[in-house]
C-alpha positions as CSV (number, residue, x, y, z in Angstrom):
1,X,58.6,13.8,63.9
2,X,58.9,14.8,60.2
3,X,55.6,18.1,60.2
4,X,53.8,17.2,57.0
5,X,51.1,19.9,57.2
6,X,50.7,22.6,54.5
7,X,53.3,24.5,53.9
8,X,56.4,21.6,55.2
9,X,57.0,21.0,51.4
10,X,55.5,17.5,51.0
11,X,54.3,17.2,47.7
12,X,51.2,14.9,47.5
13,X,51.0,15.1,44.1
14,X,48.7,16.3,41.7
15,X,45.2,16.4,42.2
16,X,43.3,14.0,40.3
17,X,40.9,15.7,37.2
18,X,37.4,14.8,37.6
19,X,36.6,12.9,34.3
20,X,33.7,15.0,32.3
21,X,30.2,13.9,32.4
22,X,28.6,12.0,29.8
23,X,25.9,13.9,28.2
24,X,23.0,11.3,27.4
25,X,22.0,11.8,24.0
26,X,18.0,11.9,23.2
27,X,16.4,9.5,20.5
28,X,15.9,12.3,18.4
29,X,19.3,13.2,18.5
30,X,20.7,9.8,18.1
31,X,18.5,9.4,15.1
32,X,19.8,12.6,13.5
33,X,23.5,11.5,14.6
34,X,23.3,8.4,12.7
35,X,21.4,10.4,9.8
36,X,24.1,13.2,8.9
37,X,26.4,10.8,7.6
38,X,24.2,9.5,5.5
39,X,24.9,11.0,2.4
40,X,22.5,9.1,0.1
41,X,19.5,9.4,2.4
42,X,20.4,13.3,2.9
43,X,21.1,13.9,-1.4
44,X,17.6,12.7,-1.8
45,X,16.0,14.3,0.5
46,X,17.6,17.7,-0.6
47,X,16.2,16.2,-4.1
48,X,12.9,16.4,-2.5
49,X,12.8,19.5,-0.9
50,X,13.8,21.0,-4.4
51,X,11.2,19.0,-5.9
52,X,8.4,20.8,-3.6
53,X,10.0,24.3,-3.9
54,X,9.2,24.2,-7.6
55,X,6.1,22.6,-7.1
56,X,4.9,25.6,-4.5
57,X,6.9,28.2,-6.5
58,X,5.5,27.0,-9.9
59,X,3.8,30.5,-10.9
60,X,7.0,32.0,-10.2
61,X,8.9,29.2,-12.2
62,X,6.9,28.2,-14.9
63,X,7.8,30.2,-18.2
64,X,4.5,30.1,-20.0
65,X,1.0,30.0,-19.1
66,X,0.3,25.8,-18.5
67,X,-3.5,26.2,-20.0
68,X,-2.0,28.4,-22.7
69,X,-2.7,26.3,-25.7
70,X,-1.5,26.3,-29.8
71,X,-1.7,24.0,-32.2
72,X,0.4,25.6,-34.3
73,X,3.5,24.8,-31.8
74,X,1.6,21.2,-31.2
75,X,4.2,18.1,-30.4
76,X,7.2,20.3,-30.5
77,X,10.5,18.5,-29.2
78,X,12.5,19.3,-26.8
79,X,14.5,22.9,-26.9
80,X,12.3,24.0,-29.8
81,X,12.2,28.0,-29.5
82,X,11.2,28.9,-26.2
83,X,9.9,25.5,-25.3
84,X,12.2,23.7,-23.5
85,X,11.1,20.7,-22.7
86,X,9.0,21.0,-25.7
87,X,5.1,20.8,-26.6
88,X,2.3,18.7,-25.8
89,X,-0.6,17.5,-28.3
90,X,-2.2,20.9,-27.4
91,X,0.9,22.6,-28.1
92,X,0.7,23.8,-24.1
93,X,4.6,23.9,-22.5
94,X,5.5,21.2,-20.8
95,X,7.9,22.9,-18.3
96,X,5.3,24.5,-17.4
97,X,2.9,21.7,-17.0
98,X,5.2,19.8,-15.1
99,X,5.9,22.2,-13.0
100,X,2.4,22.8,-12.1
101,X,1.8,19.3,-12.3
102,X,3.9,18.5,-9.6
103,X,1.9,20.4,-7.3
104,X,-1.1,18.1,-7.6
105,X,1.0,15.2,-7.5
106,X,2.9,16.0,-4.7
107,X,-0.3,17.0,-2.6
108,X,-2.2,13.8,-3.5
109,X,1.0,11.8,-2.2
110,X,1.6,13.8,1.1
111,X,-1.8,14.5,2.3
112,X,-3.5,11.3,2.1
113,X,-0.5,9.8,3.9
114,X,-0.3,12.8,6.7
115,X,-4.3,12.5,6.8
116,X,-4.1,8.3,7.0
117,X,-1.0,8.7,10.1
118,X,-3.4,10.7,12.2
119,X,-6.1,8.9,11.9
120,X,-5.0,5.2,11.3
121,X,-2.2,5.6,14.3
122,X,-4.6,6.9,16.8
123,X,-7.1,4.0,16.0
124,X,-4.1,1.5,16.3
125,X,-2.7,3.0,19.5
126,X,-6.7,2.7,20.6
127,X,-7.1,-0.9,19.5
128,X,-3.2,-2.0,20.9
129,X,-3.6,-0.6,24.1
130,X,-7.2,-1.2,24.9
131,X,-7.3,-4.9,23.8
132,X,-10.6,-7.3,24.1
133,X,-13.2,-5.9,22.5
134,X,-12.4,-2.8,21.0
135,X,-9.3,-4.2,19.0
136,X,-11.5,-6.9,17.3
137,X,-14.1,-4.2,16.4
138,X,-11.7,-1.7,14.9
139,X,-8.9,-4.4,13.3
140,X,-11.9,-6.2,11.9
141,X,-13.0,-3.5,10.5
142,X,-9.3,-2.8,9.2
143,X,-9.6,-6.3,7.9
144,X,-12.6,-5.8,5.7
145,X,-10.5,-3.1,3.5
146,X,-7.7,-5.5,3.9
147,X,-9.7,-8.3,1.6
148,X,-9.4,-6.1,-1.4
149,X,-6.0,-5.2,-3.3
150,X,-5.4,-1.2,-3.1
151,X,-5.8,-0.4,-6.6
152,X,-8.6,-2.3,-6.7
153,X,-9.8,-0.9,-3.5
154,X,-8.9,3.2,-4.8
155,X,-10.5,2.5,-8.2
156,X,-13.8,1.3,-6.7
157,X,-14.1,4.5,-4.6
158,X,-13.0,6.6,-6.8
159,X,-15.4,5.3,-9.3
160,X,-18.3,6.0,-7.3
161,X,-17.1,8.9,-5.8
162,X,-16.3,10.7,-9.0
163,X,-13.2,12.3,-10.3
164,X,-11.9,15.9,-8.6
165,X,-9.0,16.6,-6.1
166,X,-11.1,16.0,-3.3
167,X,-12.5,13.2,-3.6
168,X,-9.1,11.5,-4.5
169,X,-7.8,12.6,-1.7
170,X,-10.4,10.9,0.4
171,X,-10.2,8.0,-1.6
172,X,-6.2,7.4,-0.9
173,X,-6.6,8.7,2.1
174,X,-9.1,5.8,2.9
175,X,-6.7,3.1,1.0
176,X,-3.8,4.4,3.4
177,X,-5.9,4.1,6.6
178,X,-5.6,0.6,6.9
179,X,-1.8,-0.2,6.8
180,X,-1.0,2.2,9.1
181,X,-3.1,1.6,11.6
182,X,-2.2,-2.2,11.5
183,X,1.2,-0.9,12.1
184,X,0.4,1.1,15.4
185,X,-1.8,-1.7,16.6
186,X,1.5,-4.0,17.0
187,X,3.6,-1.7,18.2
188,X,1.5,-0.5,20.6
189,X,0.4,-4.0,21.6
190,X,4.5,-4.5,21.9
191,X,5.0,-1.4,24.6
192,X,1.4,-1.5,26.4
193,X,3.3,-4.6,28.2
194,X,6.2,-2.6,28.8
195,X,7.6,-1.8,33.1
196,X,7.5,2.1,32.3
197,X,3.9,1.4,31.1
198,X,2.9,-0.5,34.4
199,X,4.9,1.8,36.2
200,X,3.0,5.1,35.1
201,X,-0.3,2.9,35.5
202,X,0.7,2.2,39.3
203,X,1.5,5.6,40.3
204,X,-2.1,6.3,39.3
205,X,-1.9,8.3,35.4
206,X,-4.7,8.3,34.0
207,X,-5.3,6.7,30.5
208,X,-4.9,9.7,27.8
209,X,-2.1,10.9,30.2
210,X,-0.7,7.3,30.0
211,X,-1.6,6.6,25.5
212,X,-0.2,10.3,24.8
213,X,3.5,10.5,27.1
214,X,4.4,6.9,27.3
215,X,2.6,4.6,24.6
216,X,2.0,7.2,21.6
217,X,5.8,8.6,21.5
218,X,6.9,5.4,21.5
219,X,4.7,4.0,18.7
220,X,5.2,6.7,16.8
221,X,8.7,6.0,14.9
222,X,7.8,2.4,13.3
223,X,4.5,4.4,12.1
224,X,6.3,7.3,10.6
225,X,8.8,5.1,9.1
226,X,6.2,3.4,7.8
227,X,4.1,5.8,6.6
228,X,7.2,7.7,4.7
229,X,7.3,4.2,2.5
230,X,3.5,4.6,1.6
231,X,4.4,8.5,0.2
232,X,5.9,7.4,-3.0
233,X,3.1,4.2,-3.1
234,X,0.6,7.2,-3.0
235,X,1.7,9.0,-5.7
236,X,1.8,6.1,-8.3
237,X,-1.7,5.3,-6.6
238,X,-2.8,8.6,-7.4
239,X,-1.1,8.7,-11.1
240,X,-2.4,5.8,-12.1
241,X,-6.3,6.7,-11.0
242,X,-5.5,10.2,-13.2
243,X,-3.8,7.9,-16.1
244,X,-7.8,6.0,-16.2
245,X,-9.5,8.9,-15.6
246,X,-10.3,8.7,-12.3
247,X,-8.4,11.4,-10.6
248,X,-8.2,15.3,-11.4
249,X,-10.2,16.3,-14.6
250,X,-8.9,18.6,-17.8
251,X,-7.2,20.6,-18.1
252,X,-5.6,20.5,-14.7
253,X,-1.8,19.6,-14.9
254,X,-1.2,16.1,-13.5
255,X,1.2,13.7,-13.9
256,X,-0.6,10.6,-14.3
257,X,-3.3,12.4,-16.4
258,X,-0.4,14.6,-18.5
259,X,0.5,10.6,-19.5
260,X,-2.8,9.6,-20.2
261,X,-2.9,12.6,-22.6
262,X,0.1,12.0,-24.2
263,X,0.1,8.2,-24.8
264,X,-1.1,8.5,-28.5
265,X,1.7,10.9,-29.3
266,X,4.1,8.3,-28.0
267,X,5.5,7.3,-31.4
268,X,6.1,11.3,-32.9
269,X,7.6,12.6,-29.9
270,X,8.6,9.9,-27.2
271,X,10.7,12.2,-25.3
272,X,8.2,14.4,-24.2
273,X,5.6,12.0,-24.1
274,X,8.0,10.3,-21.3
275,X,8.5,13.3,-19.3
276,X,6.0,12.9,-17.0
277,X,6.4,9.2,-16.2
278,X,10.3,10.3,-15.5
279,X,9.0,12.7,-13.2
280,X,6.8,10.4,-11.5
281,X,10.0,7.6,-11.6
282,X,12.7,10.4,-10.3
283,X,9.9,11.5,-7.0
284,X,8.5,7.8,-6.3
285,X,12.5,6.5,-5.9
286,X,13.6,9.6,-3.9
287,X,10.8,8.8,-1.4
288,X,11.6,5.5,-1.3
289,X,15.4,5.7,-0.9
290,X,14.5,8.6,1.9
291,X,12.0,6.4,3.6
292,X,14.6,3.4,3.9
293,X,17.6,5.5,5.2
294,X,15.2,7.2,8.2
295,X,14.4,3.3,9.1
296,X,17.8,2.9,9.3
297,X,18.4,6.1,11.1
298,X,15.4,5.6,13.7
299,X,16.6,1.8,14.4
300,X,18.7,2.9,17.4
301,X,19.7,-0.4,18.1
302,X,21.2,-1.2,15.0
């Protein structure tokens, strides 16, 4: 009999390779897979960040004092001297002003919407996952802001509010609750349902435990996504309450107010008189075009 033990010179073959593991990829990386290649969403977004570096670095930016006024260099055009995006009707830089301006513009965009997530998301979540009697009282109440258009809606407030930064911000952030907490209510009315859900509720969690690890980081993308969109909405919002009057006072550079301003000059210098409402145009599309491509990203099943 033929000895085929080690050593007789029987060749089994080569050993088989184990095939590598698969390395599950996370949502978060998924979503930032899908997002790298996306080179309009990511140009605009770079567009944004630079946007919000000049707004924070404006003192460092700006060439001239933005309150600095002369009306001997009043309604100067563009690259006049050292002006160059030329002169308002107070004869103030406008480089300067937009620069600054962009600060307030930016803030009352952002912080109203990051203000309105918090607190319109967790009141959603609340009202999706508790149900009965609690979601009537809070979406009702949702409801009642609902009735009224959001301009309409931000100009009564403001109104009787007063003008100032902080009360626009409290207006829009009031305006922006709404929405976004309509949003979280259906999606987390869609996941409460959910076997994971049931799951984590049989093996005893209790309910923050259950609303904060399982219901909340689920919710929280079609909210997010959502609430990007309502950035750019924010800032015309808050332009346009500046443009009546109704947002920051004088002298403070703002973009809706620097138009207000500058309305009657629009026939001697319309260049400069546009400036600002380019400004406003060039930040309310980035948003927007950012906003859609992270939809896009964080739709994992598309």
């Amino acid at each position: 009999m033929t000895d085929m033990t080690v050593g007789s010179g029987f060749d089994a073959g080569p050993v088989p390779e184990r095939a590598p593991e698969q390395r599950v990829r996370g949502y978060w990386q998924t979503v930032w897979q899908k997002l790298r290649y996306d080179y309009v969403t990511l140009f605009f977004m770079a567009l944004i960040a630079l946007i919000i570096l000049s707004a924070v670095f404006a003192p460092l930016l700006a060439p001239i004092d933005p309150y600095k006024s002369s009306m001997v260099y009043r309604l100067k055009p563009i690259g006049y001297k050292q002006f160059i995006l030329g002169t308002d009707e107070q004869g103030r830089d406008m480089l300067s002003r937009l620069l600054y301006g962009g600060r307030v513009s930016l803030t009352m965009g952002i912080v109203p919407v990051v203000l309105a997530t918090s607190i319109g998301g967790l009141l959603g979540v609340l009202a999706g996952y508790l149900g009965g009697r609690p979601n009537t009282i809070i979406m009702r109440t949702m409801d009642v802001f609902f009735a009224f258009p959001s301009v309409l809606l931000a100009v009564a407030i403001s109104g009787s509010l007063g003008n100032g930064i902080p009360n626009q911000l409290l207006t829009l952030t009031v305006v922006m609750i709404p929405p976004l907490c309509r949003v979280a209510e259906t999606a987390t009315s869609q996941i409460r349902g959910m076997d994971f859900v049931d799951a984590a509720r049989a093996s005893g969690a209790s309910m923050p435990s259950i609303l904060f690890r399982h219901v909340l980081i689920n919710a929280i993308s079609p909210v997010l996504v959502y609430a990007s969109t309502l950035v750019s909405a924010c800032i015309l919002l808050a332009s346009g309450l500046s443009f009546l009057g109704l947002g920051v006072p004088p002298p403070t550079p703002d973009w809706g107010l620097m138009l207000s301003t500058l309305r009657q000059a629009i026939y001697v210098q319309p260049l400069v008189c546009a400036l600002p409402g380019v400004a406003i145009l060039i930040t309310s599309v980035a948003f927007n075009l950012v906003s859609d491509g992270l939809r896009q990203a964080m739709d994992v099943k598309g």
